[in-house]
N, C-alpha and C positions, 0 to 999 in steps of 0.2 A: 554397200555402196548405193549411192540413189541411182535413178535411173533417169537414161538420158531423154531430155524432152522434146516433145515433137513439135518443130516449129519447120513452116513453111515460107517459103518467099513466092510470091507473082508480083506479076505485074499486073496493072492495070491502066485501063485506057479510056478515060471518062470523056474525052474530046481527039477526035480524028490528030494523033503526032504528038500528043500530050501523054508523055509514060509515065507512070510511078511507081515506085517500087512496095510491096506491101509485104507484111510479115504478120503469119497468121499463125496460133499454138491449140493442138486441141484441146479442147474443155472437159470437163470434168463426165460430159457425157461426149463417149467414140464419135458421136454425128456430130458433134457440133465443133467449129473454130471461133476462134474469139481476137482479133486483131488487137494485137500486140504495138507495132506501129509503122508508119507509113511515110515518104520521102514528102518533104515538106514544099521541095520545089519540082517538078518533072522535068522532064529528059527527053530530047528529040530522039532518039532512037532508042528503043525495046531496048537492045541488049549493054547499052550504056543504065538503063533503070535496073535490069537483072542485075548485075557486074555490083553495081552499088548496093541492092538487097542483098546480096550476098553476103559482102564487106558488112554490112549491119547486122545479119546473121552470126557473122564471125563473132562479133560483139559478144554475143553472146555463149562464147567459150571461154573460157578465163585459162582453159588448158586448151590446147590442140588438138594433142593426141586424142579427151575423151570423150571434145565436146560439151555442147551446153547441157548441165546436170539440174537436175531438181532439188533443190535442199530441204532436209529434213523429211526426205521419206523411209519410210520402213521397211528394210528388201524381202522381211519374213512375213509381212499383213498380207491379207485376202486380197488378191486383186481386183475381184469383182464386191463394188459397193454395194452394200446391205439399202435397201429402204427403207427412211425410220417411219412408226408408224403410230 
């Protein structure tokens, strides 16, 4: 089975009452996130932007119960990437 992928939501506040919701997946390296995507209009209140990152999150389970999956990964490969050299 692939494994499930790590996406996050924040929010953010680029102007004093001005929310958005943002949805961020880690990358290919553990420290790093890569924005995935982000509420096109903002939101007067934090938790009306959260509430809605969510819902966009949801999006991204096609099943419920297991959550948004990675297609086409390998459950039995190295987890840790080799460096090519």
């Amino acid at each position: 089975m692939s494994h499930i992928r790590r996406i996050a939501v924040h929010v953010d506040e680029p102007d004093p009452g001005l929310f958005y919701w943002v949805l961020m997946e880690e990358g290919d390296d553990t420290s790093q996130w890569v924005e995935l995507e982000s509420a096109d209009e903002h939101y007067d209140m934090w938790l009306d932007a959260l509430q809605a990152g969510v819902r966009a999150l949801e999006g991204y389970a096609p099943d419920e119960r297991i959550g948004p999956r990675a297609s086409g990964d390998d459950e039995d490969a190295n987890p840790v990437r080799e460096q090519e050299t």
